[in-house]
C-alpha positions in Angstrom: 2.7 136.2 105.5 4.6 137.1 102.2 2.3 140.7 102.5 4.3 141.0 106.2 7.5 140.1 105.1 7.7 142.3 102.6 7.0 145.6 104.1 9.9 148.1 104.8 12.2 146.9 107.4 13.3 148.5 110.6 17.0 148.4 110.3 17.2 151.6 108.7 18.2 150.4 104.8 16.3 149.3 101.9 15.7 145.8 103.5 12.1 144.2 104.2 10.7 142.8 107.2 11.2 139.7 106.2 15.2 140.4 105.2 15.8 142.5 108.4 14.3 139.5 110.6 16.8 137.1 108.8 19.4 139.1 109.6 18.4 139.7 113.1 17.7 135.5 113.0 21.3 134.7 111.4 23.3 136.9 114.3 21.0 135.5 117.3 21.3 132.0 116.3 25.2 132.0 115.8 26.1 133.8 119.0 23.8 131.7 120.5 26.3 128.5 118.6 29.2 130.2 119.9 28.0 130.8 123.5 26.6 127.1 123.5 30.3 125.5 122.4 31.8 128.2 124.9 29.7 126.1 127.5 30.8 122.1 126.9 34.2 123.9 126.3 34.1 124.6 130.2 32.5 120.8 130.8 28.4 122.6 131.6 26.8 120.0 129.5 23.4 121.2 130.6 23.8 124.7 129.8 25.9 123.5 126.4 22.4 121.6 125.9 19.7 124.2 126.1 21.4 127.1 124.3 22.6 124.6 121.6 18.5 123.4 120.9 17.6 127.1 121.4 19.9 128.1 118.8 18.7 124.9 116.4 15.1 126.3 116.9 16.0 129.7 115.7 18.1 128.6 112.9 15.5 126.5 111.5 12.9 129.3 112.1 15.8 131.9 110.1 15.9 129.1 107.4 11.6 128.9 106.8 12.1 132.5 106.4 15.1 133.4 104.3 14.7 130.1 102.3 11.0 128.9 102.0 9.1 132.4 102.0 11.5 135.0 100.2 13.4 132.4 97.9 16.4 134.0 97.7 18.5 131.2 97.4 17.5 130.6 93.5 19.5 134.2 92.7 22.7 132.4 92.5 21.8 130.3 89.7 17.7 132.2 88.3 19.4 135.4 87.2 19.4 139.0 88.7 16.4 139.2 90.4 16.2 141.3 93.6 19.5 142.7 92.9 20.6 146.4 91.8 23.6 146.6 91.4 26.2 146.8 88.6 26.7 143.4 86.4 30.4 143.0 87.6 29.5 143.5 91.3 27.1 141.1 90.7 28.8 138.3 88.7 32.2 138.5 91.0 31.1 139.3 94.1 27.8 138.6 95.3 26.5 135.4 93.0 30.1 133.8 94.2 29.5 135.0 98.1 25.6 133.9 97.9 26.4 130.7 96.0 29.0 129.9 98.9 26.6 130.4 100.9 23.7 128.5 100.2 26.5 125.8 100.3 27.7 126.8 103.4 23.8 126.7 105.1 23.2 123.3 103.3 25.8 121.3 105.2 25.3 123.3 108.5 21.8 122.4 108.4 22.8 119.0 107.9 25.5 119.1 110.2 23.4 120.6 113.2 20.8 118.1 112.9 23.5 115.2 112.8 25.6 116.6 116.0 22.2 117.4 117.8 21.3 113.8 117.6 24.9 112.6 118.2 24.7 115.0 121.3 21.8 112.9 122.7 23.3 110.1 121.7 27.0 110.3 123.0 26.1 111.5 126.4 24.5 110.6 130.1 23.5 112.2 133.2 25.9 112.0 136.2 24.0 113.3 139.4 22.2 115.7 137.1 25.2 116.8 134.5 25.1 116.0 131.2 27.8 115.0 129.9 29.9 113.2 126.9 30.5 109.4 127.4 33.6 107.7 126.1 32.2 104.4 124.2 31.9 103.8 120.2 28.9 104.9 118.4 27.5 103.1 114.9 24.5 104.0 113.3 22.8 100.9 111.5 23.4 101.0 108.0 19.3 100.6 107.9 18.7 103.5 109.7 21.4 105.6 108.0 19.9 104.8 104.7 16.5 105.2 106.1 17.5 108.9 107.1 19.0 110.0 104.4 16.1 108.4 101.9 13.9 110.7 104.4 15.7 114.3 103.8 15.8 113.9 100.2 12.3 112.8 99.9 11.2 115.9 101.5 14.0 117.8 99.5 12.4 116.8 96.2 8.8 117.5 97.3 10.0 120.8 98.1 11.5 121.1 94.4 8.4 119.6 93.0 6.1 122.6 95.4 8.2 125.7 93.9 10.0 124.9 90.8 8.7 125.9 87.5 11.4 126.5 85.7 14.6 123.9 84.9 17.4 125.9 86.5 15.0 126.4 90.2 14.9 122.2 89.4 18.7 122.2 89.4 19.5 124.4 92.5 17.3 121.7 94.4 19.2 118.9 92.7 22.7 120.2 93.4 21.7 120.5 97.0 19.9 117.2 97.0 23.4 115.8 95.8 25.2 118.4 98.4 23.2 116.6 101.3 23.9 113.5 100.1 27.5 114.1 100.2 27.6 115.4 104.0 25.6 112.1 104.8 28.4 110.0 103.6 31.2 111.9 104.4 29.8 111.7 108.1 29.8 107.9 107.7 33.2 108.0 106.9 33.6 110.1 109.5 32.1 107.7 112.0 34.6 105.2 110.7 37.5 107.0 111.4 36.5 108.1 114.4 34.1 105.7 116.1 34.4 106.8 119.6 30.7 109.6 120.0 32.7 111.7 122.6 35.9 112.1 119.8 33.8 112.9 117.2 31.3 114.9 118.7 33.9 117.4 119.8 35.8 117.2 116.3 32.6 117.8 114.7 31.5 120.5 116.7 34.4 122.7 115.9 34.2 122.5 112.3 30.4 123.5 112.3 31.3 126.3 114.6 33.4 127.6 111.9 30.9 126.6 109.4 28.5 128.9 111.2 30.7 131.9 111.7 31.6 131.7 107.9 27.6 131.5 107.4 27.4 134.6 109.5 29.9 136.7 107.4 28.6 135.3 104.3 24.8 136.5 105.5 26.4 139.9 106.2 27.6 140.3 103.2 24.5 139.9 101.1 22.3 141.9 103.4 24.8 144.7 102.5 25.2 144.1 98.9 21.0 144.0 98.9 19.6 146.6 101.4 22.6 148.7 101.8 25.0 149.2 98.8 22.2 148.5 95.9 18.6 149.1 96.6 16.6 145.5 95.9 14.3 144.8 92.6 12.5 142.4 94.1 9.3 140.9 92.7 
């Protein structure tokens, strides 16, 4: 697969396959977003349902790729790696844009997951429509706990799979501690707003915008990689 991947691209620049399909990935999975909130926006809670899992399915098919094969992510924080350009391009404009980014795609991964489940949760069918129902919503504490235990379990056997170095160990414990936080800021959130249908549509705007920001932030290293400076990758 990592052979595949990194053959020249078919975008035109100096990107691989495997940058050129997370590009592609990254623009089909937020228009698909957009298109999906565009949907309950206009009350079609079945259509706002099968783009919205569509788009999940993508994104987390975009992340395996970008993420888990290429390792990109480690650039912020590893060193120069895979990037040719100048040392001040490099040290105020694209580790700052990249770093912001891997933030960014931390708590919309997180966030997707979370509103997918409230999604199912927070609605009902009404002679075959989907759509958002009015009453509160609590997650056990158990369960919450349980959940979050889960995703950074899998988080640290991930670090424990592809570090070898101290600083790769510390990008997966700053976003270990990153997930964490989005967990209990959505408790809080849950708090504050208890009613599913509320928070549901609260939630979804702000990872809407979370996305879009991920989409401009995505553009902008593909650019400063395969466009502006030709890669070094290993």
């Amino acid at each position: 697969m990592r052979e595949f991947l990194a053959r020249p691209g078919f975008l035109g620049t100096h990107g691989t396959v495997g940058a050129d399909l997370s590009f592609i990935l990254a623009i089909l999975f937020t228009i698909l977003f957009l298109i999906g909130w565009n949907a309950a926006r206009k009350h079609r809670g079945n259509r706002h349902h099968v783009i919205i899992l569509s788009a999940a399915l993508i994104m987390l098919g975009y992340f395996s790729a970008y993420y888990l094969i290429r390792r990109l992510g480690v650039l912020a924080i590893e060193g120069r790696e895979g990037f040719g350009g100048p040392d001040w391009f490099y040290t105020y404009v694209f580790s700052p844009v990249l770093t912001t980014h891997i933030v960014l795609v931390t708590i919309g991964l997180v966030m997707c997951v979370y509103m997918i489940i409230l999604g199912f949760r927070a609605s009902a069918k009404e002679g075959g429509k989907r759509i958002l129902a009015g009453g509160e919503l609590k997650v056990d504490k158990r369960k919450f706990y349980i959940a979050l235990s889960a995703v950074l379990a899998v988080l640290g056997l991930f670090a424990l799979i592809r570090c070898q170095t101290l600083r790769c160990a510390a990008v997966y414990g700053a976003g270990m501690m990153l997930v964490a936080a989005v967990f209990l800021v959505e408790r809080a959130v849950e708090r504050l707003l208890p009613k599913g249908r509320q928070r549901h549509m609260l939630l979804g705007r702000l990872t809407m915008i979370i996305f879009v920001v991920v989409l401009f932030t995505t553009t902008l290293i593909y650019v400063s990689l395969y466009v502006l400076y030709p890669p070094r990758l290993t």
